[in-house]
C-alpha positions as CSV (number, residue, x, y, z in Angstrom):
1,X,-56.7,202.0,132.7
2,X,-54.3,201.7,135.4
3,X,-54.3,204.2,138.7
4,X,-51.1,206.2,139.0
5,X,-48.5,204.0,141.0
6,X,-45.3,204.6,142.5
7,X,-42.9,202.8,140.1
8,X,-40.8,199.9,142.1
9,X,-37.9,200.8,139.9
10,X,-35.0,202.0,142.0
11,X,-32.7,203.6,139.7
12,X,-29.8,205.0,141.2
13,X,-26.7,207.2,139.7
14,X,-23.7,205.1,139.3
15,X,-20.2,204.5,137.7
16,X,-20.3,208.2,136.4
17,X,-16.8,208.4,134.3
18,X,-14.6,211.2,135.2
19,X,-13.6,212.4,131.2
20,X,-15.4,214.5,129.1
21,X,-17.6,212.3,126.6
22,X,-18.1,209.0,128.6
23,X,-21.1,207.1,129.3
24,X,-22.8,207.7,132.5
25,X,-24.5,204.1,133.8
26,X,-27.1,203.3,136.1
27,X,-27.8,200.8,138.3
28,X,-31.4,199.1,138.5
29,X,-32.3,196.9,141.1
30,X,-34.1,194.3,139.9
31,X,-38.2,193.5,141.0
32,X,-40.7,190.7,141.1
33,X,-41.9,190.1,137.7
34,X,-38.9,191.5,135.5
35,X,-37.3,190.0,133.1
36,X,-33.8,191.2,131.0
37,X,-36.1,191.9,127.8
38,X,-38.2,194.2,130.1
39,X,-35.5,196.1,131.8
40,X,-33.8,196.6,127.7
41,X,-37.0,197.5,127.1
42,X,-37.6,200.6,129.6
43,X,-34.1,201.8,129.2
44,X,-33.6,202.0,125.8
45,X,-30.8,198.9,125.5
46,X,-31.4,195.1,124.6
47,X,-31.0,192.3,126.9
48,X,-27.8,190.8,125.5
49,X,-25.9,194.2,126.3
50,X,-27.3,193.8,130.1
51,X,-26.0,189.8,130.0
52,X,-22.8,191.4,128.6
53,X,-22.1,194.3,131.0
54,X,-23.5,192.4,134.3
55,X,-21.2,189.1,133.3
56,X,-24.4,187.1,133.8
57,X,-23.9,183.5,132.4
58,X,-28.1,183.2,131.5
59,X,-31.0,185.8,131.2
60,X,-32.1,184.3,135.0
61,X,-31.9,187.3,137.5
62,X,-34.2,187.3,140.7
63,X,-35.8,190.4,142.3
64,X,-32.8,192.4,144.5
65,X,-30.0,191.7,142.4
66,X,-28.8,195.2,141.2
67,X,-27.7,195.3,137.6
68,X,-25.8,198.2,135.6
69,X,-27.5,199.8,132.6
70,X,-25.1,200.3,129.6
71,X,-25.5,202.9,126.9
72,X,-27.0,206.0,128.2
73,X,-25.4,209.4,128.7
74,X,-26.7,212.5,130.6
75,X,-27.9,215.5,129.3
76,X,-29.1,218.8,130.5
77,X,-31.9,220.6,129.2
78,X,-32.0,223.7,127.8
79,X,-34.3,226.6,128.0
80,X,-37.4,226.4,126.2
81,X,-36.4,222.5,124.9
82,X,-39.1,219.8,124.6
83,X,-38.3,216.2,124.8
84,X,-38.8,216.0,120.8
85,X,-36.1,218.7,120.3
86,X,-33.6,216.5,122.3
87,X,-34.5,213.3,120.5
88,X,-33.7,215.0,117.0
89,X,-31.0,217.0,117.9
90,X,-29.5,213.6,119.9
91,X,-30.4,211.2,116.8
92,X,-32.4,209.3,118.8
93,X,-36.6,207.8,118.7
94,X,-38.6,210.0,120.8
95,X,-40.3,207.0,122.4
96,X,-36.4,205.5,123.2
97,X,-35.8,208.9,124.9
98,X,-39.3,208.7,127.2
99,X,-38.6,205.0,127.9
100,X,-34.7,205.7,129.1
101,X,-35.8,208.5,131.6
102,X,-38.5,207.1,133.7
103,X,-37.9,209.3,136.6
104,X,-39.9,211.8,134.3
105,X,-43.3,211.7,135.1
106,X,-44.7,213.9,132.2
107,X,-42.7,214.2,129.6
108,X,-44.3,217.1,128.0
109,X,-43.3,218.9,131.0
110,X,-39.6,219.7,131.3
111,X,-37.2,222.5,132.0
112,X,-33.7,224.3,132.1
113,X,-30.9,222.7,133.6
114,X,-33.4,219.1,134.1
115,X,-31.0,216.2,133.4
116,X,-32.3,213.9,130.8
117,X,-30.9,210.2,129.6
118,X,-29.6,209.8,126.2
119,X,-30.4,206.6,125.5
120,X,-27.8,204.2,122.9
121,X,-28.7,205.6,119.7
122,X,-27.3,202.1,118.3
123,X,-29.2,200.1,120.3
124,X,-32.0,197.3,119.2
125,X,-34.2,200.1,118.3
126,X,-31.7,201.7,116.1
127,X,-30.9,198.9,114.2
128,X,-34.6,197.1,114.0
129,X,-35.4,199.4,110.7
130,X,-33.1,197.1,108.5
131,X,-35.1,193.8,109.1
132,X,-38.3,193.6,106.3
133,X,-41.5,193.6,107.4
134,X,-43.7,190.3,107.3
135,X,-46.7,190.6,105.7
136,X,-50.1,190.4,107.9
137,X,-52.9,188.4,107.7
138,X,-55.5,190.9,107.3
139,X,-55.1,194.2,105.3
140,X,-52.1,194.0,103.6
141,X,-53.6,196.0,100.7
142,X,-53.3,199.0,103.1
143,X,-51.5,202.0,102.7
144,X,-49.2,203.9,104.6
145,X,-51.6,207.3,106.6
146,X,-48.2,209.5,105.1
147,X,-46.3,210.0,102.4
148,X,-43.0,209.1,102.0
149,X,-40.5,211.6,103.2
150,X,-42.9,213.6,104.8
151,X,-42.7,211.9,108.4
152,X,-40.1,211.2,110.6
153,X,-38.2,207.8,110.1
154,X,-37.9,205.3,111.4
155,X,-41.3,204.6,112.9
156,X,-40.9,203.3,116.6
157,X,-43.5,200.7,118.2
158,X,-44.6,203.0,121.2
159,X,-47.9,200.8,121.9
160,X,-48.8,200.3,125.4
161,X,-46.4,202.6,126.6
162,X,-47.3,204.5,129.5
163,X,-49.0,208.2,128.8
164,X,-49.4,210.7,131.3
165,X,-52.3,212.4,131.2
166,X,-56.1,211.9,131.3
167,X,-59.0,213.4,132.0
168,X,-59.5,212.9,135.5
169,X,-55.4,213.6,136.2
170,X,-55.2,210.6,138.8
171,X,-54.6,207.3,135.9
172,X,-51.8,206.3,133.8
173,X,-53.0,204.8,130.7
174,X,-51.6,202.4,128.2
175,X,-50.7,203.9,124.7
176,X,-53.3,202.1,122.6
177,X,-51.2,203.5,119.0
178,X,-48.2,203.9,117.2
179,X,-47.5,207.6,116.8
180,X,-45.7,208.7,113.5
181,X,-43.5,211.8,113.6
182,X,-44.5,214.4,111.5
183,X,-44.7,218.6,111.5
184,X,-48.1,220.5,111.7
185,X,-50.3,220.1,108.4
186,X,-48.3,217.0,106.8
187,X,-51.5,215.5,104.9
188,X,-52.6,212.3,105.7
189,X,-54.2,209.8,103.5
190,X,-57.0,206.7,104.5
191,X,-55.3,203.7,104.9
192,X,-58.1,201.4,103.5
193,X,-61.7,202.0,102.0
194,X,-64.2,202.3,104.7
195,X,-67.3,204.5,106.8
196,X,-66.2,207.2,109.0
197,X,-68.2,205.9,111.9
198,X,-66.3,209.1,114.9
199,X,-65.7,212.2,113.6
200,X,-65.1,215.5,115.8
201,X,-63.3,216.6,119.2
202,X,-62.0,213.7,121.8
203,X,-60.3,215.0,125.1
204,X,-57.9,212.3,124.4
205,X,-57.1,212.5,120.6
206,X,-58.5,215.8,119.9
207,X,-59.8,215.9,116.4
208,X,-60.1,212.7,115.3
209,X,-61.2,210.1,112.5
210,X,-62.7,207.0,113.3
211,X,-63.2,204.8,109.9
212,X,-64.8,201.4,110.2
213,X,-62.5,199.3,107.7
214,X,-64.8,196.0,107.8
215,X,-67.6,194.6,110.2
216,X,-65.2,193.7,113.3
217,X,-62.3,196.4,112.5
218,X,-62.1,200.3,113.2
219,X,-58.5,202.6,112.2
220,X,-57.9,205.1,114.5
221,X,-56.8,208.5,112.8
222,X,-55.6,211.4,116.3
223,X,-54.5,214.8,116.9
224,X,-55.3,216.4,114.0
225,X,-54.9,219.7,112.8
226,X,-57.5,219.4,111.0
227,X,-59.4,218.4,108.4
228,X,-60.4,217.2,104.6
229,X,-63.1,219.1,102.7
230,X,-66.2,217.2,101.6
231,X,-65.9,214.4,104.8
232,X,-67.8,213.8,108.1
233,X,-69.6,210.8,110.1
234,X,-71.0,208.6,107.6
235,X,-68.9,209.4,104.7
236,X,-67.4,207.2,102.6
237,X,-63.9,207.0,101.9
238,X,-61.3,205.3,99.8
239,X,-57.9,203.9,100.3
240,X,-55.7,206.8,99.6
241,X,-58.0,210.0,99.8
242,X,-57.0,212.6,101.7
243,X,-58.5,213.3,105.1
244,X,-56.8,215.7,107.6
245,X,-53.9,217.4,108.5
246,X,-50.9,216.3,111.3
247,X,-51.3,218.3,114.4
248,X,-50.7,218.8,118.7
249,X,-54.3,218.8,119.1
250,X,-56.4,217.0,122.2
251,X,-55.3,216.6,126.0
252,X,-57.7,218.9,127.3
253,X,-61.5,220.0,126.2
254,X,-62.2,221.3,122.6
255,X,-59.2,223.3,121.2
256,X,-56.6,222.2,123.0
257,X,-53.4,222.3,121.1
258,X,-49.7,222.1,121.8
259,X,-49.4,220.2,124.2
260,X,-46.9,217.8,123.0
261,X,-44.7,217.5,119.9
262,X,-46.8,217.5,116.4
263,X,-47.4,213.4,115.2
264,X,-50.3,211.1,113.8
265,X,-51.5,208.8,116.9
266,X,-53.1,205.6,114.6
267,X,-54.4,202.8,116.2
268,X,-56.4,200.2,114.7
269,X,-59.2,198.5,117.4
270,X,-60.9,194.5,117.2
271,X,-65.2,195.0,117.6
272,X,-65.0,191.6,119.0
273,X,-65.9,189.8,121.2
274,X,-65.6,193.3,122.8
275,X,-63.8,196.6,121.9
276,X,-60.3,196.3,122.4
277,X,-56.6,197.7,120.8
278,X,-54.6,195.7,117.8
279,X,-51.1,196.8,118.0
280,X,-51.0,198.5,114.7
281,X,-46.6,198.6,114.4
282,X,-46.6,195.7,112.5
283,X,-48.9,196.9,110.0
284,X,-47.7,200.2,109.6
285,X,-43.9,198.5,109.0
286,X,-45.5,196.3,106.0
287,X,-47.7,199.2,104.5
288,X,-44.4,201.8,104.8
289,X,-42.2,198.9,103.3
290,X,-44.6,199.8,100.4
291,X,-44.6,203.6,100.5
């Protein structure tokens, strides 16, 4: 995990239009390391919109040059509003609304009158859910942890994004899951046959399923409500049986809840050579291309 830094990002309030309606830009001056796909990345745009707005001739910038960042609009908060309330009642992917406001350091805290970036609902991310999934190498049999209809859509690839809290209070850690959308109790189904090798409370992903799906490969069920009759560690399970319930829970020690908007964190983890996170987005799209 990473320890908490100061973020190099100097974002400053610029070019604000003087009608009602208009976009408000920003202007980011650019660090060592960055590149125009990153920049798109964090602020909810793509990089041919910044080659476009900055009159750049090639995606070469170098650290210093200050660069204005299209399609966002400000918005204030209003009382008793999460971030999740915004991005539904805005149109836009929760994780596009996180990534445009970076000046918020925990996005599950926020309050009246707090002025949030709207990022451009018809940006890359808006438009990526027409494009048809590949099919992966490995588990392509799966299916998709919710039914259709019953989960927000479309699914956005939040992995490694930055999250905000953990147990000691002093890290920020890299999201090592997509997290699907849903409200409180939407069932959820077992991707694949397997074991259910971790099965309880986790400070992190409250209660949680861990199923071992073959000998190097481990799906990653989080923040349940609750769960399936008839399951526990060392159960056996099929593709398609039911084994919990959406839910808030985790952040904190056992019984923690509510702490953030109700979704299915689902990550899928590599044994070997040691444990480590798959980015599971790509998986997910091909499986939901199915639902």
């Amino acid at each position: 995990m990473k320890k908490r830094y100061t973020a190099g990002l100097a974002m400053l309030t610029a070019g604000i239009m003087l009608f009602a309606g208009s976009a408000e830009a920003a202007v980011y001056t650019v660090k060592s390391g960055d590149t125009l796909w990153k920049i798109s990345q964090t602020y909810g745009t793509t990089a041919s919109k910044l080659i476009q707005v900055n009159q750049l001739t090639s995606e070469w910038i170098y650290p210093g040059q200050q660069l204005q960042v299209p399609g966002t609009t400000p918005y204030k908060v209003q009382n008793g509003e999460s971030m999740w309330d915004i991005s539904r009642k805005q149109g836009v992917a929760l994780a596009d609304l996180i990534a445009a406001n970076p000046q918020i350091s925990n996005p599950n805290n926020i309050w009246n009158g707090l002025s949030v970036t709207i990022p451009d609902k018809f940006g890359a991310a808006a438009a990526a859910p027409s494009a048809s999934a590949a099919q992966p190498a490995k588990f392509a049999d799966g299916q998709f942890p919710l039914k259709k209809g019953t989960y927000t859509q479309p699914i956005t690839n939040n992995y490694a994004a930055e999250r905000y809290w953990s147990e000691n209070g002093d890290e920020i850690r890299q999201h090592e899951g997509v997290d699907i959308m849903a409200d409180k109790g939407t069932p959820i189904y077992s991707v694949l046959d397997g074991e259910i090798v971790n099965f309880g409370w986790n400070d992190l992903g409250g209660w949680r399923i861990t199923v071992r799906v073959d000998d190097t490969t481990q799906f990653y069920y989080a923040h349940l409500n609750g769960y399936a009759g008839g399951i526990g560690k060392g159960s056996k399970i099929k593709k398609g049986q039911l084994i919990g319930y959406v839910g808030s829970t985790g952040y904190g020690p056992e019984g923690t809840q509510g702490l953030f908007e109700p979704h299915l964190h689902f990550g899928i983890y590599s044994t070997t050579p040691s444990w480590h996170s798959i980015d599971p987005f790509a998986y997910l799209k091909w499986w939901e291309q199915k639902n």
